[in-house]
Each structure stands twice: as C-alpha cells, then as structure tokens.
N, C-alpha and C positions, 0 to 999 in steps of 0.2 A: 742194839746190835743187829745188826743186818743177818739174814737166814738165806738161802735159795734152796728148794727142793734139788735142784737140781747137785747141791752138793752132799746130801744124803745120799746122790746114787754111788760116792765115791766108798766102796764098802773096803773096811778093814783086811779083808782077805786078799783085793785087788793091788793095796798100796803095800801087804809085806812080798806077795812075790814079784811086784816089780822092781821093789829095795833091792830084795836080794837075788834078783834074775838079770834084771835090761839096765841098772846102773854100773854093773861090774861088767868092763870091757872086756875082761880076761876069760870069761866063762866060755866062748865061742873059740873053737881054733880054728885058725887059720895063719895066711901068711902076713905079715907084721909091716906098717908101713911108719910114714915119719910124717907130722906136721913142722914147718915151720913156717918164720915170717918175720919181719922188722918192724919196732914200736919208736916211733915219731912224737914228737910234742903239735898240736894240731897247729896251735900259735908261734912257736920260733921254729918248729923243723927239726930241732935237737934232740939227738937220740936219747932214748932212755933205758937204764940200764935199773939193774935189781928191780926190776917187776915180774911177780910171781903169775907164771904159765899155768892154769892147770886142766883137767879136763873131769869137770863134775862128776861124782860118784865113783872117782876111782882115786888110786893112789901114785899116777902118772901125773908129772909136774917138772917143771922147770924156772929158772932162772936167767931174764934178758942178760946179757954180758957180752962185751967188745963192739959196742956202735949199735945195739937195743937189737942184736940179733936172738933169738930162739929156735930153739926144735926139741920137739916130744916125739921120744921112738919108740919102737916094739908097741906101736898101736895094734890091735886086729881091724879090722875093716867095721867099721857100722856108723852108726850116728850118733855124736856126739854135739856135748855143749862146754866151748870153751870159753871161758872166764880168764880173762886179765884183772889182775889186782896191782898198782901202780901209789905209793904212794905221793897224795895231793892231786890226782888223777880221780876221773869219772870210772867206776868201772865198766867195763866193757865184757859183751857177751855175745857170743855168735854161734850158730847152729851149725855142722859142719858134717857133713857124710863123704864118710872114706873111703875111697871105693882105691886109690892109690895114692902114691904119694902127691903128699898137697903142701903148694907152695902160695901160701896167702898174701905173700908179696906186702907192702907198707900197710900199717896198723897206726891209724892218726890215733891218739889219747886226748882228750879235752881235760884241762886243768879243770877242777872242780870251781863252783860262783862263776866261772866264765858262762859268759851267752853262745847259746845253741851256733855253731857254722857248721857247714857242709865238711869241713876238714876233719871234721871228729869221726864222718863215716869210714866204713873202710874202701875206701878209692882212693887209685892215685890218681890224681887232677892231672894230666898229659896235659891239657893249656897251661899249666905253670912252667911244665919243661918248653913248651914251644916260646913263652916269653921269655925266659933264661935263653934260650938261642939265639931270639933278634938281640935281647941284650950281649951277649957273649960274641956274637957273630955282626960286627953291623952291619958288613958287608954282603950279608944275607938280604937279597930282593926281595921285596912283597911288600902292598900294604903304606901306613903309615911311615916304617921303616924308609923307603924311597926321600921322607923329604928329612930325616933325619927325626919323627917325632915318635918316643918312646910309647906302645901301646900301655892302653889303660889295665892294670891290674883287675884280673876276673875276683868277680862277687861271686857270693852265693843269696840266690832270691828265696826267701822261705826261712822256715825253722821245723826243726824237728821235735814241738810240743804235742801232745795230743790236743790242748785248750791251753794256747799260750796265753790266756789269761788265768788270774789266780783265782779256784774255786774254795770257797768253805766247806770241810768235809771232814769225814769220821773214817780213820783207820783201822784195820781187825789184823795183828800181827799175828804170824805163828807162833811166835815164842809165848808160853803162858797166854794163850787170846788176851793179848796188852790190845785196850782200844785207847788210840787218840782220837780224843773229842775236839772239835772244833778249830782244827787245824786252818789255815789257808796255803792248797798247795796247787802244785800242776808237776804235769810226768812228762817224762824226756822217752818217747819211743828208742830211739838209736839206744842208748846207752842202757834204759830199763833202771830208771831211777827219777825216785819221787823228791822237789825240791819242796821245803816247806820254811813260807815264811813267818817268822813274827813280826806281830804285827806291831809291836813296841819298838823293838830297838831296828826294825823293817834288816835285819840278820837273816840270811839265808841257810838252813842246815839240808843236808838232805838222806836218806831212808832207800838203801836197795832194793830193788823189787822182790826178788827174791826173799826177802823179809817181809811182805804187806800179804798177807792171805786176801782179805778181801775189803773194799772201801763202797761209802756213798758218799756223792759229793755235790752240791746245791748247784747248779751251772745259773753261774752268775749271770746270763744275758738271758735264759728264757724262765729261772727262778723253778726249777723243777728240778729233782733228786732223780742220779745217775747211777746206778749199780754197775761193778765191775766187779771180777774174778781172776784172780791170779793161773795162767797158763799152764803152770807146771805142773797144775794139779788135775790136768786132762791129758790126753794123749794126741800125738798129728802122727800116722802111720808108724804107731806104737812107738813115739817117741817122746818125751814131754815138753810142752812149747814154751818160750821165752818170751815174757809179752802178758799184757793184760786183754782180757774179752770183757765186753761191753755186755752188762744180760738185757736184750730188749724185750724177749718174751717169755716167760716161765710156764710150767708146765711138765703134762707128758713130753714134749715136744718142745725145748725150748729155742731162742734163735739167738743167738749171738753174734757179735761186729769187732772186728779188730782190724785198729789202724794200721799202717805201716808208708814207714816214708824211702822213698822210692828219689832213689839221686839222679837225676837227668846232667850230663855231662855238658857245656856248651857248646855250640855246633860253629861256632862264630870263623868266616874264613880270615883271616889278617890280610891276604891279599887280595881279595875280591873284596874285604871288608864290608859281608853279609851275613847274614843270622843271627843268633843271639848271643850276646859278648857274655853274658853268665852263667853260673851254673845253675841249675833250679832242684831246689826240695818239692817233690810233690808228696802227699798224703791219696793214698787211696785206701778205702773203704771196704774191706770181704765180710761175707754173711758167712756164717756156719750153723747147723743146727748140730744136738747133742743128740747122743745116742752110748749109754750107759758113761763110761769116763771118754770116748774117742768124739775127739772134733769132726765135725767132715763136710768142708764147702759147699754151698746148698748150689744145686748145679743150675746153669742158663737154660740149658734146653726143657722145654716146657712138658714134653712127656717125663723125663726123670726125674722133675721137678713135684710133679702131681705124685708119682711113683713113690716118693717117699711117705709121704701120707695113708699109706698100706691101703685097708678096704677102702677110706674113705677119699680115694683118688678122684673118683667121678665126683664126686659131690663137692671136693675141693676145684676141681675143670668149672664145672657150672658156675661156682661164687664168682672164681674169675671171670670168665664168657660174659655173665648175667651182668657184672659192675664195671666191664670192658675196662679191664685192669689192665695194666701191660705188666709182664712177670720182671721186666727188665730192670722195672723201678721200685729201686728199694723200700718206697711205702709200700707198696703192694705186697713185697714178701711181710712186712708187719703185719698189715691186717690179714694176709693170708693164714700166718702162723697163727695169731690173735684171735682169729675167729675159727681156726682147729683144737687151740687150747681150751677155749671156751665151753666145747662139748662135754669137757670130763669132770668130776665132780670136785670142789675147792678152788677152781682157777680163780684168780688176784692178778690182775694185770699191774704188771709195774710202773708200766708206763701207757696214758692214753693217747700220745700220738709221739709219730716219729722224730727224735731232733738229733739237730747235724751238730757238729763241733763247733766251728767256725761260720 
C-alpha cells in the first residue's frame, strides 16, 4: 500500500471545514447567476438528453432535455466543479468560476470503450462548420473548392492519455481503502477516468477518478514505479482540483507534475491552402510544490524561485550557479527539490531521476 508524508499533512480538522464550508454554494450571498450549455454525442453529433447536470457538493442539478440543452440557476458566484453523468458516456468534468452568467456552448461526451478524439474536449471545432459551408455552398470560392474537389475532413493528431500505453499498477480507493493489485491500466486526462484492461478476455472496464484516492504504476518503457495522488484532496486557490498529481519528490517540500492536454485548433487556410489541415492534442507538463493541503505553481523567475526555499535560498542560488543548472529545465527543479529534501531527517527519494511520459 503506497503512503506519502505528504498526505498526513491532510489533517482531519482541515477536510470537515471544508465539507462543510467551500462545498455548499449556498453559504455566500450574493447575486445568483445560471450555467448553461449543449451535450453532443463526440461521434454522430446527436444530441443527448436525460443526462444528469450537477455541480459537486451541493444540491443544484439538472436534467439535459429538448436537443441535450441545460441550465443550473440560482448559482451564487465562486468556483465550482461540474460533473455530467450521461448514460453509456465517459463522464465528464470541468472546473468553472462564476463570475456571471456562463454560457459553455457545445459539450462533446465520448461513448465509453471509444478511443480518445479531440471531439470529446469541450470545443467547438469551427473547421467543421467552415466544411459544412463549402459543402452546403459550393458556389463558395476558395481553395480546392475552385476545381470542384471536396476538402479533406480534419483529424485530430494526438490523444488525450496520460501514458497511452498500458501500465501494471496498484490501485488505493476511497471507499473502504479497496486496493486493486495488479491491474493494467492508463488514464484519460480530459475526461478523469482510469480505463483498465483484462488481460484475459483483453475487456476494457473502467474506474472514475474521483474514486482512485491514490495509485503506483510500473511504466512499462523505463521499468520503474510512478506515484500519483488524486487532486481533490489538495486545494488550487482554495478550490479542489480535478486531475491526478504525479509525486516526483517527497518531503518537507514536496514537487509534484500534472499533465494537461491542451487543444490546438487547426489554423489551415482552404483558400491559400496553407498551414495545418488538423487539429492537435498537446500534453504539457506544470510543476507545483506543496505547502500544507494548497498546490501552487513553482514559479520561472529565478529570484522567487530560490524565495521559496525560506532561509535556505542562498544555499539553494549556489547548488544552481555551482552545477550551471538552468531553472528552466525541469530536471533541474528535481534535483533542486531532491537535494532540499535531502537535508531534513527520513528523506526516501521516490524516484532517482526524472522520467517523461512519452
């Protein structure tokens, strides 16, 4: 069973006045706003209806109905996390700060066993409606179009897996710490869902995240064990995140990484017919170190960088200087953090050098 000091600092008095303080929307007054938005099928388009709206920790919820339309009112303004539940659907989950009324416009849902597309994120793909025009329009110039030939249907390059391959690893649920031993899985950033295969009948089920308190998982290409921590049980400007953190260093001071994929739209012109004709998934990489339950971005600039290291700033200046590290690169915050943790007494490195996903 996997431990992290750093999840001892989560102290029982911290997690019941947050129950019952920053989950209950209702407790703040103010003046009352409305989410809504429309829920799409990612693969045929088709709206979806009776899928349950609701918004974590409160008793605000709803029902899609007449063409997968929604809206949740008498919101008060803050930051919330909204949950679609869609039956035969991924669920989906999204962070949402209300400052007025918001309108989230199309909600793609990925059928569940379907493989990761960029449709599942929440964007609407505008190159799709600009093909539907030259289709619809063909008297529309530009392009291909001119000699009469239908453009190519946009892709999506990428996927949205943390390690689209499948790792061997051990699960720690919330409910009664259930551990699954010897699973082979991989997690779906977008959606915040672990898919896990057997390896007999090669059957795919899969496990909410919100259900997985904490995992370690053997990464099948460098053969070395991965620690991860479930988000919700930290805080991002007093709010709790959605998503798993990676633990690279443990400690007084620990350092944690968490992915996030990032949709790049396609820039491609149809009538100049230049740039890139698809869409692209990118994965990029944030450091955060901990500091009691609150996440917080380890920063670039290199004075507030040291600055977090309290007295021992200078002495952290110097390691750098002395091994002409550049702070920019993310081995460098390992071993910076790695050889801060190292000063205090019981440090266990989890890991002895930095590895990438992919």
């Amino acid at each position: 069973m996997v431990y992290f000091k750093l999840q001892y600092r989560i102290i029982l008095l911290f997690r019941c006045f947050f129950i019952l303080f920053f989950t209950d929307p209702l407790v703040i007054n103010g003046q009352n706003f409305g989410i809504r938005g429309k829920l799409l099928d990612a693969e045929t388009q088709k709206t979806i209806d009776n899928a349950n709206i609701n918004l974590k920790g409160s008793d605000i919820s709803e029902v899609s109905v007449g063409g997968g339309y929604f809206k949740l009112e008498n919101i008060t303004k803050g930051r919330y996390t909204l949950f679609i539940n869609a039956k035969g659907y991924v669920h989906y989950e999204q962070v949402v700060n209300l400052k007025d009324e918001l309108d989230l416009g199309t909600i793609y849902l990925l059928k569940q066993g379907a493989s990761g597309t960029g449709a599942a994120l929440n964007h609407t793909i505008r190159a799709t409606n600009i093909t539907n025009l030259f289709n619809e329009r063909p008297n529309l110039m530009g392009g291909n179009m001119i000699y009469g030939i239908a453009p190519e249907p946009t892709q999506v390059e990428g996927d949205n897996y943390l390690d689209s391959k499948w790792n061997t690893a051990s699960i720690l649920l919330y409910r009664d710490n259930k551990m699954l031993e010897g699973s082979r899985v991989r997690y779906n950033i977008t959606s915040n869902l672990f898919e896990l295969l057997n390896s007999e009948t090669l059957k795919i089920s899969t496990i909410p995240g919100i259900r997985v308190q904490n995992l370690v998982w053997v990464d099948s290409a460098h053969r070395v064990p991965r620690y991860f921590v479930n988000g919700k049980d930290f805080l991002d400007e007093g709010a709790p995140i959605s998503g798993f953190f990676e633990v690279l260093v443990d400690g007084e001071l620990p350092l944690m990484r968490r992915t996030i994929a990032i949709f790049k739209e396609s820039n491609y012109n149809e009538a100049l017919m230049i740039g890139n004709r698809n869409h692209q998934l990118i994965k990029r990489d944030l450091y955060y170190y901990l500091v009691g339950r609150d996440v917080i971005e380890v920063p670039t600039n290199r004075k507030k960088l040291f600055g977090i290291f309290g007295q021992k700033a200078e002495e952290m200046k110097e390691y750098v200087d002395s091994n002409e590290l550049s702070v920019k690169d993310p081995k460098t915050l390992f071993q910076l953090f790695t050889f801060y943790n190292a000063k205090f007494p019981d440090f266990k490195p989890v890991m002895t050098t930095l590895v990438k996903y992919n």
